[in-house]
C-alpha positions as CSV (number, residue, x, y, z in Angstrom):
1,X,14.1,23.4,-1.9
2,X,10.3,24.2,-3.0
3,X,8.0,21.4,-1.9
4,X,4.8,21.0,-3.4
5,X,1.5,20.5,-1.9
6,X,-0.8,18.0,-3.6
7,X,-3.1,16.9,-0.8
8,X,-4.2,17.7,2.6
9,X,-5.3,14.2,3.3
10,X,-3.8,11.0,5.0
11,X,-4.2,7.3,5.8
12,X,-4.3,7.1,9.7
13,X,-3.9,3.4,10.2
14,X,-3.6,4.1,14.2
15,X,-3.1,6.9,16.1
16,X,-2.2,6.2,20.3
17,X,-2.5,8.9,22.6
18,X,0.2,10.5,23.3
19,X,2.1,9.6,20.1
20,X,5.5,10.3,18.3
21,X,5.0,11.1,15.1
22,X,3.6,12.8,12.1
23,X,0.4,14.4,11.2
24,X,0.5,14.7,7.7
25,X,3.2,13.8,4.5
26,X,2.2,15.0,1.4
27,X,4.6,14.2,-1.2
28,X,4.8,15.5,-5.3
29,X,3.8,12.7,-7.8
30,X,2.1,10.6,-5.5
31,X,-0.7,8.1,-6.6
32,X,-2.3,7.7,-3.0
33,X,-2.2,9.6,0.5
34,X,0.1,8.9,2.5
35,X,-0.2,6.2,4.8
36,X,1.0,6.8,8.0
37,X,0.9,3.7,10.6
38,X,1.7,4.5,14.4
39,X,2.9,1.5,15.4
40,X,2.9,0.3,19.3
41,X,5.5,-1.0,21.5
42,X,9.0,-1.7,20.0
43,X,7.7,-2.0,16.5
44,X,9.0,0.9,14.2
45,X,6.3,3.3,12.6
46,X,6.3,3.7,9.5
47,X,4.9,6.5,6.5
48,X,4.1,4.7,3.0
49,X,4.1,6.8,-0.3
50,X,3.5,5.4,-3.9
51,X,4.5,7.4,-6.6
52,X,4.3,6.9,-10.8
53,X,7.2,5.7,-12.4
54,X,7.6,9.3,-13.6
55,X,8.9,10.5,-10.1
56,X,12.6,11.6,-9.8
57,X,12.6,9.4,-6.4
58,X,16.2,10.9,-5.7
59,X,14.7,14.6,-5.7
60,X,11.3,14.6,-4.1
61,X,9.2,17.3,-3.2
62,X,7.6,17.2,0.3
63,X,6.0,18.0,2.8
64,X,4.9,16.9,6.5
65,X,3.8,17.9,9.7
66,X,4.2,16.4,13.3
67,X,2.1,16.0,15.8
68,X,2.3,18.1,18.5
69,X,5.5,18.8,20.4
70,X,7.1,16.3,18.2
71,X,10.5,17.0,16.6
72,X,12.3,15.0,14.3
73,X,15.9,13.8,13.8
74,X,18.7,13.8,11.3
75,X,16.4,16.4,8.9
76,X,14.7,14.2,6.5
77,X,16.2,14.8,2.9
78,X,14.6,14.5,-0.3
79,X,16.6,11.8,-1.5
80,X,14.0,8.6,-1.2
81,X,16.0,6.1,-3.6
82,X,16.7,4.2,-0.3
83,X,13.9,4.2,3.1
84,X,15.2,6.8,5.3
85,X,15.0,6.0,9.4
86,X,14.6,8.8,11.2
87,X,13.7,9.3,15.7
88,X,10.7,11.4,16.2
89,X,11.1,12.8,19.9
90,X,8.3,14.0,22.1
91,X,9.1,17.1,24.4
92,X,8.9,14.9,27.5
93,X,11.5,13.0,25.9
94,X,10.2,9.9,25.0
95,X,10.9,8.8,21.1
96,X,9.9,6.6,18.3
97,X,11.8,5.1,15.4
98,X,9.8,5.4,12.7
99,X,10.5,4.3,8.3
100,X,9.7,6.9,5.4
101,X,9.4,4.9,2.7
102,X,8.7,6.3,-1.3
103,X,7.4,3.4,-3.5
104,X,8.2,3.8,-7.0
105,X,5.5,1.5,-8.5
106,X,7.9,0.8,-11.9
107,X,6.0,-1.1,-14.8
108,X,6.4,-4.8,-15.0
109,X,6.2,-6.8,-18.5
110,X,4.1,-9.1,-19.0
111,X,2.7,-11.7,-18.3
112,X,3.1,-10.7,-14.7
113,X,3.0,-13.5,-12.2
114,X,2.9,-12.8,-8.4
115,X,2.9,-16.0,-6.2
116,X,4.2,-14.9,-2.7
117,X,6.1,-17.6,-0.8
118,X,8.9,-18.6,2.0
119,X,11.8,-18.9,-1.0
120,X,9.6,-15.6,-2.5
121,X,8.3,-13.3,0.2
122,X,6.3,-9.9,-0.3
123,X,9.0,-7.8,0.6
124,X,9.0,-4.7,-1.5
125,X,12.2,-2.8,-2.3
126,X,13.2,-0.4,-4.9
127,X,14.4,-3.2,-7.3
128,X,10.9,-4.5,-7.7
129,X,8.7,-4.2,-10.4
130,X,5.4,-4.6,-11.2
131,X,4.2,-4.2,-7.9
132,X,4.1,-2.4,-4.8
133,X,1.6,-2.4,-1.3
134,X,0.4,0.3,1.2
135,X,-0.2,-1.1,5.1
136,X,-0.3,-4.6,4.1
137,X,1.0,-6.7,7.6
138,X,5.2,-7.2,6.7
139,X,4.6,-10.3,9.5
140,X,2.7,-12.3,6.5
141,X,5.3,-11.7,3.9
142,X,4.4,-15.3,2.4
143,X,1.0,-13.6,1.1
144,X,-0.6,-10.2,1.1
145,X,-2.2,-9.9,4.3
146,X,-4.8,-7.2,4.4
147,X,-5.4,-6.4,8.4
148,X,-7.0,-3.4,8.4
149,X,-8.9,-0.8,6.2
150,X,-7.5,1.5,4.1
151,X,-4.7,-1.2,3.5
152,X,-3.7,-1.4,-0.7
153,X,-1.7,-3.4,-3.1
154,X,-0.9,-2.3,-6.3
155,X,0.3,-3.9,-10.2
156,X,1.8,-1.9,-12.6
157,X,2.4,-3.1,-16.4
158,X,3.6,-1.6,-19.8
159,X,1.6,-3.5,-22.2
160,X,-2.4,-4.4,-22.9
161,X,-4.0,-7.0,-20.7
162,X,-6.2,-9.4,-21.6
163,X,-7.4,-11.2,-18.2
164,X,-6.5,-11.3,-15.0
165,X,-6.4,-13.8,-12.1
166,X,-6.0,-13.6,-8.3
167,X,-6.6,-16.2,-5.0
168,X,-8.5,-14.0,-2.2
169,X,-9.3,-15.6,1.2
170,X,-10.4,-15.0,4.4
171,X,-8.3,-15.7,7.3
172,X,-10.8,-17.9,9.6
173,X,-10.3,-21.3,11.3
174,X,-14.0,-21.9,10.4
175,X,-16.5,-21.3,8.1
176,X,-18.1,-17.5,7.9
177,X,-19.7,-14.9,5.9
178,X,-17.4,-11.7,5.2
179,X,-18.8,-9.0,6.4
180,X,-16.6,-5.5,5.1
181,X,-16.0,-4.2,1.7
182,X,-13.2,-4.9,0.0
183,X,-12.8,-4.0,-4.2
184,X,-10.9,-4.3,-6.9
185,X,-10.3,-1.7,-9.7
186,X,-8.7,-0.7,-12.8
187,X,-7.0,2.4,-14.3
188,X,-5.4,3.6,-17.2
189,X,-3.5,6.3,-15.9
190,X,-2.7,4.9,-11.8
191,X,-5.2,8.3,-10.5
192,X,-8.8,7.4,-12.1
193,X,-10.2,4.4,-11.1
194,X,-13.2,1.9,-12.0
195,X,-14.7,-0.7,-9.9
196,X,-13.6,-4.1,-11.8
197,X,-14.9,-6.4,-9.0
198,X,-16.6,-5.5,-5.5
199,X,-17.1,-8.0,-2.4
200,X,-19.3,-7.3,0.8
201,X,-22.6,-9.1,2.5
202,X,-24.2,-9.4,-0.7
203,X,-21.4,-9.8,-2.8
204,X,-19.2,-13.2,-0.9
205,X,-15.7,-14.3,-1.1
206,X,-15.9,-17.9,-3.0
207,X,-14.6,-20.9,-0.6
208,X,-11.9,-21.6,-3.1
209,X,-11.2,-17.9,-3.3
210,X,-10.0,-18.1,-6.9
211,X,-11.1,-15.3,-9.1
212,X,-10.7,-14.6,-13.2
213,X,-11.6,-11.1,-14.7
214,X,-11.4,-10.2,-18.9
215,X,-9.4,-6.6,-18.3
216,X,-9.6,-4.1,-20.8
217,X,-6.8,-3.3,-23.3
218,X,-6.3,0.4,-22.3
219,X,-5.8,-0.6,-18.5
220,X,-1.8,-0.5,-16.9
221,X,-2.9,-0.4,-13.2
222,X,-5.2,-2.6,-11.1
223,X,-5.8,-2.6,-6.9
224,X,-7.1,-4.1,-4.3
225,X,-8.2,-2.1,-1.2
226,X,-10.1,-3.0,2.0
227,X,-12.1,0.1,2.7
228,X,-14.4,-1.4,5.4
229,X,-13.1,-3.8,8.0
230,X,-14.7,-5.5,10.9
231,X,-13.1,-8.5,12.1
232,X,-11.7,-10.4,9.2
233,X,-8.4,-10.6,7.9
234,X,-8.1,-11.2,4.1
235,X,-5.0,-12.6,2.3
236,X,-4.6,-12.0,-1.4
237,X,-1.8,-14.5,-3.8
238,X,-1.2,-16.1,-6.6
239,X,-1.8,-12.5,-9.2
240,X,-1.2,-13.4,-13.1
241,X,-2.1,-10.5,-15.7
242,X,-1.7,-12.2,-19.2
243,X,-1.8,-10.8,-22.4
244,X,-3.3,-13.8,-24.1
């Protein structure tokens, strides 16, 4: 099978020494790096990939590279219509389960309404539409918990927006200042990107959290990332893109 090489780059969301697992995964008609999450103890690890609704997720192109003296088991297939669980295997002998999951992010109608919940959690699988996440904590599955930077979540819909609306909060017991960077942005296409709204020192997160945005007509994708991260967890709910 011919794989094809879009990027070089990855999401490293932690890397311990002496680690089972992979370096890179590059994979054809992907919208974002890869995000590759080494997790400790017990915990699986786990590689996230979202790719455009275009993407043939049952024959995917790829390509990935372990760390060293690293091998992995069964062979990993290019058939991603369902996660695949593979054992990564140190040559000491010491192994790691880790999760390969390819994230079709399919077009949702609108309006789209996402209001996370215990009877509605964030638990993405290939069924969903309309949205899909990138190292968001699966512990918090009653919001989207952003606990670390680099982390994503992503709406897709098939029709012209007129305004959007979102709840973002910080996770604190008391009263503080944020102090990272965390944005919001649009796109026509799910590749180029404009800044729709951006939060750091100078720009706060409201008390109530509640935020309304007029989106323009040619836009069918909009994210939120949390590029820089100090202490703070943030926890994002409550999404309605409407047409009217």
């Amino acid at each position: 099978m011919k794989k094809t090489i879009l990027s070089a780059f990855v999401v490293l969301l932690t890397i311990p020494l002496f680690a089972q697992g992979f370096s890179t995964f590059i994979v054809d008609g992907s919208l974002h790096p890869a995000v590759i999450k080494n997790a400790k103890g017990d915990e699986a690890s786990s590689i996230e990939v979202i790719v455009s609704p275009k993407t043939d997720v049952s024959n995917i192109n790829f390509k990935y590279r372990l760390l060293s003296g690293c091998s992995v088991s069964p062979a990993i297939t290019s058939d991603f219509t369902q996660p695949q669980k593979v054992l990564i295997t140190k040559n000491d002998g010491t192994s790691k389960e880790w999760i390969l999951y390819v994230k079709q992010l399919t077009p949702a109608s609108l309006p789209l309404e996402l209001s996370f919940s215990t009877g509605n959690p964030a638990e993405w699988n290939q069924h969903v539409k309309g949205w899909a996440a990138l190292g968001v904590d699966q512990s918090k599955p009653t919001v989207i918990r952003f606990g670390n930077k680099g982390v994503s979540f992503w709406i897709a819909f098939n029709e012209p927006a007129k305004q959007l609306e979102y709840e973002l909060k910080m996770v604190s017991k008391k009263t503080v200042s944020f102090d990272g960077e965390f944005i919001v942005e649009t796109s026509v296409d799910g590749q180029k990107w404009k800044i729709l709204k951006e939060f750091d020192e100078r720009n706060q997160i409201s008390a109530d959290g509640k935020y309304r945005h007029d989106v323009s007509k040619d836009v069918r994708f909009i994210r939120w990332t949390y590029i820089t991260r100090n202490k703070l967890n943030l926890n994002l709910n409550n999404i309605i893109v409407s047409a009217k």
